[in-house]
C-alpha positions in Angstrom: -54.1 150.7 -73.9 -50.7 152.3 -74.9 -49.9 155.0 -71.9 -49.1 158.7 -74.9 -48.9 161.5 -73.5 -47.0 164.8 -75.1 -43.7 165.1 -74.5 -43.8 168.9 -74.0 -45.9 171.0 -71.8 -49.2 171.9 -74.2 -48.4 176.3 -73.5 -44.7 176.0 -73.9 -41.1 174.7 -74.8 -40.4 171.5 -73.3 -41.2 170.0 -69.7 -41.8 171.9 -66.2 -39.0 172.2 -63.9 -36.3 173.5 -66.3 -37.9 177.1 -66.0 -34.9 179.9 -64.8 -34.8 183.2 -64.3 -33.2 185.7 -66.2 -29.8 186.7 -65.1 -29.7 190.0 -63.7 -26.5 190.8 -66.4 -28.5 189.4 -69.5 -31.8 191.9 -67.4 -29.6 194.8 -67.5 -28.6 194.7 -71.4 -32.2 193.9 -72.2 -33.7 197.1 -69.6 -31.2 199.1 -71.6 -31.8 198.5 -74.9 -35.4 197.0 -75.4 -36.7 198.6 -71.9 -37.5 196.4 -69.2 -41.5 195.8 -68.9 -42.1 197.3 -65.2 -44.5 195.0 -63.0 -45.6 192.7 -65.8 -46.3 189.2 -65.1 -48.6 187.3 -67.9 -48.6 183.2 -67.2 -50.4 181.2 -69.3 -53.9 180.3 -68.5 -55.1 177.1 -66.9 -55.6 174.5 -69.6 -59.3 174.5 -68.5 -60.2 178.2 -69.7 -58.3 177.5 -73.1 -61.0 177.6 -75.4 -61.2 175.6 -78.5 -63.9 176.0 -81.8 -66.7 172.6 -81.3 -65.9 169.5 -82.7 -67.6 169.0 -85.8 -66.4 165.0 -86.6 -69.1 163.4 -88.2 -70.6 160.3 -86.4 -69.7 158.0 -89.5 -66.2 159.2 -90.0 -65.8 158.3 -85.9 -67.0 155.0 -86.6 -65.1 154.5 -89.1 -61.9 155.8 -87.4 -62.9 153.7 -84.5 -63.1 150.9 -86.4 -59.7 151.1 -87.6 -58.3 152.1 -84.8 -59.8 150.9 -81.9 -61.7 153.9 -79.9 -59.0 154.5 -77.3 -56.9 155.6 -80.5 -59.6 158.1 -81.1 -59.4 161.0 -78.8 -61.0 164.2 -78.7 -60.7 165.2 -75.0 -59.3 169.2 -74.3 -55.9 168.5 -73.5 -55.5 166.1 -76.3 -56.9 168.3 -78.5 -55.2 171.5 -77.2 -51.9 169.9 -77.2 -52.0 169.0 -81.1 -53.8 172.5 -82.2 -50.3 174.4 -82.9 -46.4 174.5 -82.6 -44.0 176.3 -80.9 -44.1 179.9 -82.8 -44.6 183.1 -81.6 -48.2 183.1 -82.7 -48.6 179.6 -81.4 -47.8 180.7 -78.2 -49.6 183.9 -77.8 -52.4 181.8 -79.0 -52.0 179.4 -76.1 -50.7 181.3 -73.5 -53.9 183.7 -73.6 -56.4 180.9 -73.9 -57.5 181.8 -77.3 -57.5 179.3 -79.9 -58.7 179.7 -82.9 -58.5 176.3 -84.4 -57.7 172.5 -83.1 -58.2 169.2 -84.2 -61.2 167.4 -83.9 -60.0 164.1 -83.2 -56.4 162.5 -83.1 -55.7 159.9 -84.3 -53.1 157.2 -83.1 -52.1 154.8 -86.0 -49.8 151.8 -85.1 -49.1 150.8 -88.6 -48.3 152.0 -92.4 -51.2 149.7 -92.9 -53.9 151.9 -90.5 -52.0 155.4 -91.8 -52.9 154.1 -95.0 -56.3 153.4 -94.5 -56.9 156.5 -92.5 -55.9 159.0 -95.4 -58.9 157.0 -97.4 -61.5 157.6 -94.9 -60.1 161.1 -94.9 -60.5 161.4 -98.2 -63.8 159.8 -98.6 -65.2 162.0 -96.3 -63.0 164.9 -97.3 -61.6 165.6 -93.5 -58.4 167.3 -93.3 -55.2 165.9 -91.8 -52.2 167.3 -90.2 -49.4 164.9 -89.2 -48.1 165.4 -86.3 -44.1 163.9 -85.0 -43.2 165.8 -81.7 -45.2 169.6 -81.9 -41.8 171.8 -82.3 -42.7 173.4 -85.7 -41.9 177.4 -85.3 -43.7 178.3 -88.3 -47.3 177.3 -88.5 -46.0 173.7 -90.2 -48.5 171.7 -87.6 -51.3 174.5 -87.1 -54.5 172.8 -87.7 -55.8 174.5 -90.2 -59.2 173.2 -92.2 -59.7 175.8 -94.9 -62.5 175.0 -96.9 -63.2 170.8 -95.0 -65.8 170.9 -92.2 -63.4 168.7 -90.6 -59.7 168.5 -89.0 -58.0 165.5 -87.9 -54.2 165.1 -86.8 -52.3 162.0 -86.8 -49.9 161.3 -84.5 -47.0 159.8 -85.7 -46.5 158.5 -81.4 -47.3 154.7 -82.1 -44.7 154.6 -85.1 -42.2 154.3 -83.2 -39.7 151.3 -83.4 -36.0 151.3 -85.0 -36.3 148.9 -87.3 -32.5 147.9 -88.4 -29.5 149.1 -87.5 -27.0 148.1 -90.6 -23.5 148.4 -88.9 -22.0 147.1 -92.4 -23.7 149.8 -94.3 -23.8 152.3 -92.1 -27.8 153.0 -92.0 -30.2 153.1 -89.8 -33.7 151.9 -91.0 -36.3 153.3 -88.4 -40.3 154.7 -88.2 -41.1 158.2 -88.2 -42.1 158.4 -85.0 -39.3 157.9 -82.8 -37.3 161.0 -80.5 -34.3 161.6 -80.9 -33.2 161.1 -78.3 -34.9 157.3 -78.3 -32.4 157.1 -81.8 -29.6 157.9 -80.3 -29.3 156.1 -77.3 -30.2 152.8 -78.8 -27.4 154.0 -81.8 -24.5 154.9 -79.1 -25.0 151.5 -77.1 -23.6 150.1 -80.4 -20.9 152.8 -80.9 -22.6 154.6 -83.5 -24.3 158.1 -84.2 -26.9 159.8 -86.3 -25.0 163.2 -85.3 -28.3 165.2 -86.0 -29.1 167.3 -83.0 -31.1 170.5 -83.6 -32.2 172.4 -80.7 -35.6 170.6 -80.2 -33.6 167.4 -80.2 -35.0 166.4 -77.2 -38.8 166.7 -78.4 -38.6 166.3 -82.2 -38.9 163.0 -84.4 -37.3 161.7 -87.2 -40.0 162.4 -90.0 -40.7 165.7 -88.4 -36.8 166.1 -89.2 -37.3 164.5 -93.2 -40.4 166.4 -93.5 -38.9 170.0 -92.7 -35.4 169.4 -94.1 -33.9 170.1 -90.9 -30.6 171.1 -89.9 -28.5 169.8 -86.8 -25.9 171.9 -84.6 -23.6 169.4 -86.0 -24.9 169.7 -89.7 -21.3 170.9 -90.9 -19.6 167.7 -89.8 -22.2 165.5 -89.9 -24.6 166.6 -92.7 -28.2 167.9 -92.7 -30.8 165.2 -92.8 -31.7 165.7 -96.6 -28.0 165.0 -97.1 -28.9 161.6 -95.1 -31.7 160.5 -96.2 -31.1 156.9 -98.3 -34.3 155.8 -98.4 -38.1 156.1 -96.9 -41.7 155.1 -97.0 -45.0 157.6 -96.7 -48.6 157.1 -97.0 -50.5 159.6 -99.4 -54.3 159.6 -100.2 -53.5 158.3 -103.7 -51.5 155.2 -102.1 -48.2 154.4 -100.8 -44.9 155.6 -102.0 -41.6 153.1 -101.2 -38.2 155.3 -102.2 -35.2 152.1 -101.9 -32.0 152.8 -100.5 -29.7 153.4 -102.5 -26.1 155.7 -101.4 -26.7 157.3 -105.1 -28.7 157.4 -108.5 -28.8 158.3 -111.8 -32.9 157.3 -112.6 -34.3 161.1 -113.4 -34.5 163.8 -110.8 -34.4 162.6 -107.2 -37.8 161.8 -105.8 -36.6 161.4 -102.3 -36.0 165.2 -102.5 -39.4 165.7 -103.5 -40.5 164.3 -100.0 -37.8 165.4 -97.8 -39.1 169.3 -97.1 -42.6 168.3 -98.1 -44.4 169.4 -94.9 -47.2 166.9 -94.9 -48.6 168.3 -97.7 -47.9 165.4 -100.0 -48.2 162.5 -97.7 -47.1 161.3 -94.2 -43.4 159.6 -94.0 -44.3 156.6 -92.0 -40.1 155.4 -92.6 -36.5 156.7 -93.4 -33.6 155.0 -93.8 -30.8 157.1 -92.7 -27.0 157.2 -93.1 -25.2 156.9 -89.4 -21.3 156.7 -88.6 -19.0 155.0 -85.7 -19.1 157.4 -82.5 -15.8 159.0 -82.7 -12.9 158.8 -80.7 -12.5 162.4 -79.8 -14.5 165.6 -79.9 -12.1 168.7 -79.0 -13.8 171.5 -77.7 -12.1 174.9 -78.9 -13.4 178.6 -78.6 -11.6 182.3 -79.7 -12.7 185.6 -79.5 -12.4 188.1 -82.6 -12.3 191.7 -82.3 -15.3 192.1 -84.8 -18.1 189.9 -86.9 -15.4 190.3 -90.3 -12.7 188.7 -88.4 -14.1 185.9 -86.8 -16.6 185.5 -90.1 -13.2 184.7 -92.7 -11.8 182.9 -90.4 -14.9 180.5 -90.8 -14.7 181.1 -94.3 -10.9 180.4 -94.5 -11.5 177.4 -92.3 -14.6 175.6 -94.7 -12.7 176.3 -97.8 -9.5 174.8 -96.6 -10.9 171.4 -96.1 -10.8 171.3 -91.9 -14.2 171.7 -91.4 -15.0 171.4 -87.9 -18.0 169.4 -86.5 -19.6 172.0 -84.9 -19.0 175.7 -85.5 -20.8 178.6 -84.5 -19.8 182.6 -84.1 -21.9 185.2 -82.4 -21.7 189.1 -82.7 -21.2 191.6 -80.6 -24.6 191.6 -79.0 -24.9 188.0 -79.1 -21.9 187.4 -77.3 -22.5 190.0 -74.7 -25.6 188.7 -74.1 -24.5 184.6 -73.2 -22.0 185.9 -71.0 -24.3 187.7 -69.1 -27.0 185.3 -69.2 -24.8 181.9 -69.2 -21.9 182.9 -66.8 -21.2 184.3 -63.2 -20.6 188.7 -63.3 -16.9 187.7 -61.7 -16.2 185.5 -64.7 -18.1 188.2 -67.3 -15.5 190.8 -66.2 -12.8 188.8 -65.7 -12.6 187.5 -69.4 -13.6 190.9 -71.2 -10.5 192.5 -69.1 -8.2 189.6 -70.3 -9.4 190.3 -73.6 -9.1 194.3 -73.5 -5.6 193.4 -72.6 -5.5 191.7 -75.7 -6.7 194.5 -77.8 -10.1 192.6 -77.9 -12.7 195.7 -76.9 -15.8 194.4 -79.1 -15.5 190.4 -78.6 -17.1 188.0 -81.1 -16.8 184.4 -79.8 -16.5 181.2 -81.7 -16.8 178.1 -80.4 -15.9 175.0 -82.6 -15.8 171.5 -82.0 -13.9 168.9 -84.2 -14.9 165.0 -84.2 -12.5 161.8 -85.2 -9.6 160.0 -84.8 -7.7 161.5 -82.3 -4.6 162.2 -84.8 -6.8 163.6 -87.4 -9.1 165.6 -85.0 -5.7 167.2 -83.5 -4.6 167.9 -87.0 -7.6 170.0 -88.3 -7.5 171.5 -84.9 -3.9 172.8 -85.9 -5.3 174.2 -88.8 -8.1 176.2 -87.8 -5.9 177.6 -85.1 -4.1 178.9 -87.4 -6.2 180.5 -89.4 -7.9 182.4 -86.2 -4.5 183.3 -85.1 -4.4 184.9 -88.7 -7.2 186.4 -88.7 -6.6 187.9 -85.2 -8.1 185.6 -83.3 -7.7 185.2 -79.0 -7.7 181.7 -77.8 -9.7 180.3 -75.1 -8.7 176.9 -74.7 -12.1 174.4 -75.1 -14.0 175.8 -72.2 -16.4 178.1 -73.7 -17.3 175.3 -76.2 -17.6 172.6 -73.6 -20.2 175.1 -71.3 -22.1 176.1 -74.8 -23.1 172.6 -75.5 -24.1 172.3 -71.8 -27.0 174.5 -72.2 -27.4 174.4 -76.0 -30.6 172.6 -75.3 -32.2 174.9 -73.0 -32.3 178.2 -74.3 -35.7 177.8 -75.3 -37.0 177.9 -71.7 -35.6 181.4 -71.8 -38.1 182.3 -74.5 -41.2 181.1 -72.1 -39.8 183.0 -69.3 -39.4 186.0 -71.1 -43.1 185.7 -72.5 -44.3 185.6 -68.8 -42.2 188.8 -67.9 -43.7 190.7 -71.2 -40.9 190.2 -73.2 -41.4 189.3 -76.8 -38.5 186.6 -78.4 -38.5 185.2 -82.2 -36.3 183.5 -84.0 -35.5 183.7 -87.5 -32.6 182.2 -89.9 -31.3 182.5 -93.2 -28.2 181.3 -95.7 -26.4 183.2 -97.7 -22.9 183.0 -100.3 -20.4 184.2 -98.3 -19.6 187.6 -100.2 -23.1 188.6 -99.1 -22.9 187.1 -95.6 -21.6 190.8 -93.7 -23.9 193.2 -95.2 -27.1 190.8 -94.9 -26.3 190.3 -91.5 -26.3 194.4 -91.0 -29.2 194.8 -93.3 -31.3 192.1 -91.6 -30.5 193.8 -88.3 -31.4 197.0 -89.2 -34.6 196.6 -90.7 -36.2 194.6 -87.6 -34.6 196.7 -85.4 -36.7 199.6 -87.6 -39.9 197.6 -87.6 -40.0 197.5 -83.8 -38.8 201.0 -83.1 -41.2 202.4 -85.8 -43.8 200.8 -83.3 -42.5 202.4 -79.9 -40.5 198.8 -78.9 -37.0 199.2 -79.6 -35.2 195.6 -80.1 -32.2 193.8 -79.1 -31.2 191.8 -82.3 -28.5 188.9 -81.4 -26.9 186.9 -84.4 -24.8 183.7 -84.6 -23.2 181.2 -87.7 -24.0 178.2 -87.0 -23.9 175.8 -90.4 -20.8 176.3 -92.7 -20.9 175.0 -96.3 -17.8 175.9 -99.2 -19.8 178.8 -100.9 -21.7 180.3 -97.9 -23.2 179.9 -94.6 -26.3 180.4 -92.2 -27.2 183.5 -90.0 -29.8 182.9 -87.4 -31.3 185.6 -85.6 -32.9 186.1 -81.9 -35.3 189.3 -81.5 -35.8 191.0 -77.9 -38.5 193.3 -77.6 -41.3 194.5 -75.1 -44.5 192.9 -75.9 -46.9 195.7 -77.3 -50.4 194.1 -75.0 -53.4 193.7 -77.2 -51.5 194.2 -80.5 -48.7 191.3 -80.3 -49.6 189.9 -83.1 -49.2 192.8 -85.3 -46.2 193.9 -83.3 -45.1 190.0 -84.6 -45.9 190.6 -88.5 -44.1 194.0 -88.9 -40.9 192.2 -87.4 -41.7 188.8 -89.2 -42.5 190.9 -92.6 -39.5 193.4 -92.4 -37.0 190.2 -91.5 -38.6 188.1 -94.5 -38.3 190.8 -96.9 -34.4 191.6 -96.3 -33.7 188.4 -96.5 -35.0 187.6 -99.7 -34.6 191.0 -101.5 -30.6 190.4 -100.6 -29.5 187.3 -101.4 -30.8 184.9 -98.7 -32.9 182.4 -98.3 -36.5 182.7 -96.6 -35.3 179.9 -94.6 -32.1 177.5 -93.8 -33.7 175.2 -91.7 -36.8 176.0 -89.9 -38.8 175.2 -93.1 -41.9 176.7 -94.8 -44.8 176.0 -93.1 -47.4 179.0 -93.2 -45.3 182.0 -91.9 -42.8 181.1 -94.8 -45.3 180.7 -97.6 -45.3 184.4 -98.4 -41.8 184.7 -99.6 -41.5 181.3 -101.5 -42.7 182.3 -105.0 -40.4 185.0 -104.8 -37.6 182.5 -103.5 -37.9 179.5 -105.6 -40.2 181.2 -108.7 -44.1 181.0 -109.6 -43.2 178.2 -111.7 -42.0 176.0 -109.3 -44.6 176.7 -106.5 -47.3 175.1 -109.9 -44.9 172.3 -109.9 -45.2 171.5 -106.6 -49.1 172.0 -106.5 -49.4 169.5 -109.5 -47.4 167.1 -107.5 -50.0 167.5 -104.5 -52.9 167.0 -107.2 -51.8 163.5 -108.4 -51.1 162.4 -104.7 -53.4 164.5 -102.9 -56.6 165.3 -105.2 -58.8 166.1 -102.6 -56.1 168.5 -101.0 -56.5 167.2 -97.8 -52.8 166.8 -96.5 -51.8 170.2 -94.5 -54.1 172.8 -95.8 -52.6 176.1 -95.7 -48.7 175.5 -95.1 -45.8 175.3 -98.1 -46.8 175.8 -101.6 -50.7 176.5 -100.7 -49.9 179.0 -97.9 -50.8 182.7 -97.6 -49.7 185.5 -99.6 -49.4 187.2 -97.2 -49.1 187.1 -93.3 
């Protein structure tokens, strides 16, 4: 029997041992603006007291499935079932943490073939059992919640046993591999050959490659390197109505492209069992570069000035006042904290914004757009910081999710949200958005620290993605979460912006995507589902069939 396990721990971000304290800089910002919670210390629960809803599999779909499958591919013990119940959002979390959960799987399931997914979305249908796929558990949004609505029965099926590279194409430049392999498994069988997917979102180290196809996801590298729908050539997913094959092809002409009707489908269509995705040679240099702007406006054209010019950097990303303060007192020593922000005073930098940007290549070509976006920051009246601040962001950009857990324990609410907007509306979303959580939470007695960064440039526009600090309100966190998740949503959407840029739809999305994308679209998408899914069992309750409301 195969040895799967989880890669993350089943109440939190990633694996034990990474856990670290806040710094006592990043404590004193957060006591002063959010107030510190006094004497608060709220772990989660021991995975024996989480309690789950009964298993209500019937006897003949288990034989069935065990039939298939083999019954050691057929588990419905409490871990494995508390460990594929949610994701990673806030309401995930609480949910987990406290012990209370209010729906799980009944069984998962461990396919090792397109053949046995195949043939397990038929029994499901048969006996009208719901199914959530499941890739690495990182969803932030209620995308992997499993949810039943109106079926007397849940299943999830894990994507773990899918999980071989199955060409590398060093001619092409494509990579042809199953849905369940890690990242991190892609890339280090790509690099040994010199090559590179160049996708690395911060759950990198725990997400798979058709949870990236299915949520349309977004890499800190995307502006170099592209966002996966822009990589996608060609994939393979099982639905209940029967298997769907998408060649690979660089580009078409035949109709409206289907792959995009699959890439950001959510499970709700199918499951990707495949992808075939476009890779190129690791490059010869990457030079690490940071500045520090006098204000959000300055260091936000300079992007601007720097996409539209044709440099484009391979990774770019500018934080705000707040956010800025905030990793230097959480990511540095207190000596180096004061040192730079005195160097920059000296400067005439008082309200530092700090960019760090990274540009891939040839090591003449890399130099040359390096030259070039130095001299737009320098116009734009950027300070230089050589490439260390760059270097020590990429060091931790990985772990700041541990943060997030820690702060849970010490009673200390975090969410994330993001958006994209045209550049002319960029500034006064990013105020607007700010403003209205920071209303939400102070309308509800827990004032909020709201930290923003750029991450993702394109020609017309860019992302904004937000971090929220607040005291958790005890025994009404999940209404303290709506207000701020309702009052972000809204200003996003009623200004210009997307509902989301990269964290995809899921459940806590669904409210805002009529609005978004139009009613008209939403039936489109629904009669899609119908004439591959007729029994609606694929992902009840998330995309185009989630909640109106929250």
């Amino acid at each position: 029997m195969d040895t799967i396990e989880p890669r993350m721990r089943w109440w939190g971000w990633g694996e034990d041992g990474h856990d670290g304290p806040v710094k006592p800089g990043a404590k004193k910002m957060l006591a002063a603006t959010c107030g510190w919670p006094a004497s608060v210390n709220l772990p989660p629960v021991e995975l024996a007291d989480v309690q789950l809803p009964e298993a209500e599999l019937s006897a003949d779909a288990r034989v069935r499935f065990e039939a298939l499958l083999g019954a050691e591919y057929v588990r419905d013990d409490h871990a494995t079932r508390v460990s594929h119940s949610a994701g990673r959002s806030v309401p995930d979390l609480l949910r987990l943490r406290s012990g209370e959960v209010p729906f799980a799987p009944d069984a998962v399931l461990y396919p090792a073939s397109e053949m046995e997914v195949d043939e397990l979305l038929t029994i499901c249908q048969d006996e009208r059992i719901a199914v959530v796929p499941f890739g690495g558990g990182t969803s932030v949004v209620a995308g992997i919640d499993a949810f039943r609505q109106d079926f007397s029965s849940c299943v999830c099926i894990s994507l773990a046993r899918l999980d071989e590279i199955l060409d590398i194409d060093e001619e092409s430049l494509t990579a042809t591999v199953q849905a369940g392999v890690f990242g991190p498994d892609l890339e280090k069988k790509l690099q040994a050959k010199g090559l590179t997917l160049g996708h690395f979102p911060q759950s990198f180290e725990f997400s798979t490659v058709g949870g990236w196809v299915a949520t349309r996801s977004a890499g800190q590298q995307s502006t170099g390197y592209g966002r996966i729908d822009e990589n996608v050539f060609g994939l393979r997913a099982s639905t209940p109505s029967s298997r769907i094959t998408l060649r690979s092809t660089p580009a078409t002409a035949a109709g409206p492209n289907p792959r995009q009707l699959l890439v950001g489908s959510e499970g709700t269509l199918g499951i990707i069992t495949q992808a075939t995705l476009r890779i190129k040679r690791v490059p010869e240099v990457a030079l690490p570069d940071a500045w520090f702007f006098p204000d959000f406006h300055s260091g936000a054209t300079a992007l601007r000035e720097i996409e539209q010019s044709g440099v484009r950097p391979d990774i770019a990303r500018l934080s705000d006042l707040n956010e800025t303060e905030f990793g230097l007192a959480q990511l540095g020593s207190d000596i180096q904290r004061k040192g730079l922000l005195a160097y920059l005073r000296a400067r005439g930098v008082t309200t530092p914004c700090m960019l760090v940007l990274r540009y891939d290549g040839r090591k003449s070509e890399a130099r040359s757009r390096r030259a070039a976006g130095r001299a737009i920051a320098r116009k734009n009246k950027g300070v230089t910081m050589g490439g260390s601040p760059e270097t020590a962001w990429e060091k931790h950009r990985f772990s700041t999710p541990y943060l997030r857990d820690q702060l849970m324990t010490d009673g200390v609410m975090v969410e994330t949200m993001e958006t994209a907007a045209p550049w002319s509306r960029i500034e006064s979303l990013h105020d607007t958005i700010k403003q209205d959580i920071e209303k939400s939470l102070a309308d509800r007695g827990t004032p909020a620290l709201v930290l923003c960064h750029i991450s993702h440039l394109y020609s017309a526009g860019c992302s904004l993605y937000y971090t929220v600090f607040a005291k958790r309100q005890q025994g009404q966190e999940m209404e303290q979460w709506k207000a701020v998740k309702t009052a972000a949503g809204n200003a996003m959407v009623n200004n210009g912006g997307t509902i989301t840029h990269h964290h995809a739809t899921g459940a806590d999305h669904a409210p805002w995507l009529p609005q978004e994308t139009g009613e008209l679209w939403v039936r489109m998408l629904r009669a899609a589902k119908a004439e591959v899914d007729p029994e609606g069992i694929m992902n009840p309750g998330k995309l185009m069939n989630g909640p109106e409301a929250l």
